[in-house]
C-alpha positions in Angstrom: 0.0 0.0 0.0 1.4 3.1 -1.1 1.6 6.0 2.0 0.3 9.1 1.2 2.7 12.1 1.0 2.2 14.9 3.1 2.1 18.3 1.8 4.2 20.8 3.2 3.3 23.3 5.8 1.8 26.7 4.6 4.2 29.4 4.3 4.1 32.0 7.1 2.9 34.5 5.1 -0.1 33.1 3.9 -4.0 33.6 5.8 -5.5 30.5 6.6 -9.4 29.7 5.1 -10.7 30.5 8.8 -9.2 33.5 9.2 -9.9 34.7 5.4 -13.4 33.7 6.6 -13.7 35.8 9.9 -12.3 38.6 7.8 -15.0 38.2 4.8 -17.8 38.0 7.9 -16.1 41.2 9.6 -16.5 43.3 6.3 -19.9 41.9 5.8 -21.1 43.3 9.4 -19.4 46.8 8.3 -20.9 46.7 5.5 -24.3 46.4 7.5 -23.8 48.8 10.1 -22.5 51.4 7.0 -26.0 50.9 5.2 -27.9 51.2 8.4 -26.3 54.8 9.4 -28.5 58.0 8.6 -27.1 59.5 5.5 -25.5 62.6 7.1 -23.3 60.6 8.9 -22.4 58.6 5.9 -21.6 61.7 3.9 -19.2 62.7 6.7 -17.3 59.6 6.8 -13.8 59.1 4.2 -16.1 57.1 1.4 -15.5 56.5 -2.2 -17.9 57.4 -4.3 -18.5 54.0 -5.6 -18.9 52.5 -2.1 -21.1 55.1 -0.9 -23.3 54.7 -4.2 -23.6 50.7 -3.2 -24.5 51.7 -0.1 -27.4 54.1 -1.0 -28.3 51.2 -3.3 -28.4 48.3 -0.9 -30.7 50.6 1.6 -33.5 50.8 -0.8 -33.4 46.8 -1.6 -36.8 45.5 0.6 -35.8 41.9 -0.7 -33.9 39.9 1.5 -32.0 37.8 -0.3 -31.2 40.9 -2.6 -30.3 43.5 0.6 -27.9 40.4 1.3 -26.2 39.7 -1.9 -25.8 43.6 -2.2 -24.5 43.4 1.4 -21.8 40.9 -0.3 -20.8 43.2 -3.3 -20.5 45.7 -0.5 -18.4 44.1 1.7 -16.1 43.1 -1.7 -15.9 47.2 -2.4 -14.9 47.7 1.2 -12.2 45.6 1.0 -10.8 47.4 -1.6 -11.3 51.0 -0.4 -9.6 52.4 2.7 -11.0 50.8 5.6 -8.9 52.1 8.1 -10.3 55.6 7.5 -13.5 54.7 7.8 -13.2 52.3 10.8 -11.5 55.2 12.5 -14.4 57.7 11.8 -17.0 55.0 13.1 -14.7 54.3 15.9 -14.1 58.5 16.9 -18.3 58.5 16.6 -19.2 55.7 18.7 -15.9 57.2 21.3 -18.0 61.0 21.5 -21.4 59.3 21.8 -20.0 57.0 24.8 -18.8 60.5 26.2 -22.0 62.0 26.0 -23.8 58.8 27.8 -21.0 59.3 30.7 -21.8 62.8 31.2 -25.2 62.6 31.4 -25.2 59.9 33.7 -22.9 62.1 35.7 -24.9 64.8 35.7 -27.9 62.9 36.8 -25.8 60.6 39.5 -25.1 63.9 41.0 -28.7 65.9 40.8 -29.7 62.4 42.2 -27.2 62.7 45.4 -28.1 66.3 46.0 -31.7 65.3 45.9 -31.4 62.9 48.5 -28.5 64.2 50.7 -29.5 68.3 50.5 -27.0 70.9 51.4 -24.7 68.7 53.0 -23.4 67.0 49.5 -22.7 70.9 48.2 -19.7 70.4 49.7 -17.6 68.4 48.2 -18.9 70.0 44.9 -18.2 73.6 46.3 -14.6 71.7 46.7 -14.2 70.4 43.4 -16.0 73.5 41.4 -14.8 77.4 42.0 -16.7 78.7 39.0 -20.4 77.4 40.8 -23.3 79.8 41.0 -23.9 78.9 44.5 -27.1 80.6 45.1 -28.6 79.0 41.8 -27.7 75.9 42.8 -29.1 76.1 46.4 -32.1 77.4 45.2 -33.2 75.0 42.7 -32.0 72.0 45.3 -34.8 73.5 47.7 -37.4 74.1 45.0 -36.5 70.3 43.3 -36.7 68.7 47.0 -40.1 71.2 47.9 -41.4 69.6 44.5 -40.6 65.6 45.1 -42.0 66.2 48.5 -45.4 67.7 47.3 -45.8 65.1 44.6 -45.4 67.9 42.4 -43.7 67.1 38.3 -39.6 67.7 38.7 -39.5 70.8 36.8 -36.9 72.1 39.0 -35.4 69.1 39.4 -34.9 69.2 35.4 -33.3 72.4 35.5 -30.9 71.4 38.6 -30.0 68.6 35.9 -29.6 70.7 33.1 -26.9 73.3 35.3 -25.2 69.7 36.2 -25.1 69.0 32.5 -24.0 72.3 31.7 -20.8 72.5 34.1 -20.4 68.8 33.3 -19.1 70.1 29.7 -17.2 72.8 30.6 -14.9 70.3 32.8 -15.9 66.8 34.1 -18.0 66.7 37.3 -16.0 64.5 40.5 -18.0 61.0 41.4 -20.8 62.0 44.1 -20.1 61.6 48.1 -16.3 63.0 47.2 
């Protein structure tokens, strides 16, 4: 019986099937996320023409099997444009929307301490913040905590959150109960 001859190990350089694979699946899901974007973000991002064009295209498919042989061609174009622009620009607008998430939930962490605390948790924001209206702030603490004790709607409460929000951007707030 004759023993079969094995072949010789893949060069270093070379990709294996799984990882060509993983990369084809990678574009694909791009390609996805790119076609689901509103179209002023898309016309902000470092597109070709031709890409942005199959784009356009594959959002006005209805069929699925179309939207997802488009979504194919797509992901073929993207790998020959310059992906690493464009990953970068997704990547910088995904970075700035999880900074606006943090600082809201600052803000609202914060009107949510001085709610429950009162005056006594001014200080450590008194501490933190020399350019704070002090007066302003008291004021609408006692008119937010008069309100939430009446049952009343948080309209104060809101505007305590929007002065939060507001020195929140200027320079980030410290964690509460510092």
């Amino acid at each position: 019986m004759k023993k079969r001859q094995r072949s010789a190990p893949p060069a270093p350089d070379t990709v294996s099937k799984s990882q060509l694979k993983r990369e084809a699946k990678e574009l694909f899901a791009l390609g996805k996320k790119l076609s689901e974007l509103p179209e002023t973000v898309l016309l902000d991002l470092p597109l070709e023409p031709g890409v942005l064009e199959e784009i356009q295209f594959a959002r006005r498919i209805k069929s699925h099997v179309a939207r997802k042989r488009q979504l194919g061609f797509l992901a073929k174009r993207l790998r020959q444009s310059n992906l690493d622009e464009v990953q970068a620009a997704l990547q910088a607008r995904e970075d700035a929307a999880k900074g606006l998430t943090a600082q809201h939930h600052r803000a609202e962490a914060w009107r949510d301490h001085l709610l429950e605390r009162g005056d006594d948790a001014l200080g450590p924001l008194f501490a933190a913040r020399d350019d704070l209206d002090g007066q302003a702030l008291r004021q609408l603490l006692r008119n937010a905590q008069r309100e939430q004790k009446a049952g009343k709607a948080p309209a104060s409460a809101r505007k305590l959150f929007r002065m939060l929000r507001a020195l929140d951007e200027t320079s980030p707030l410290p964690p509460t109960g510092v």
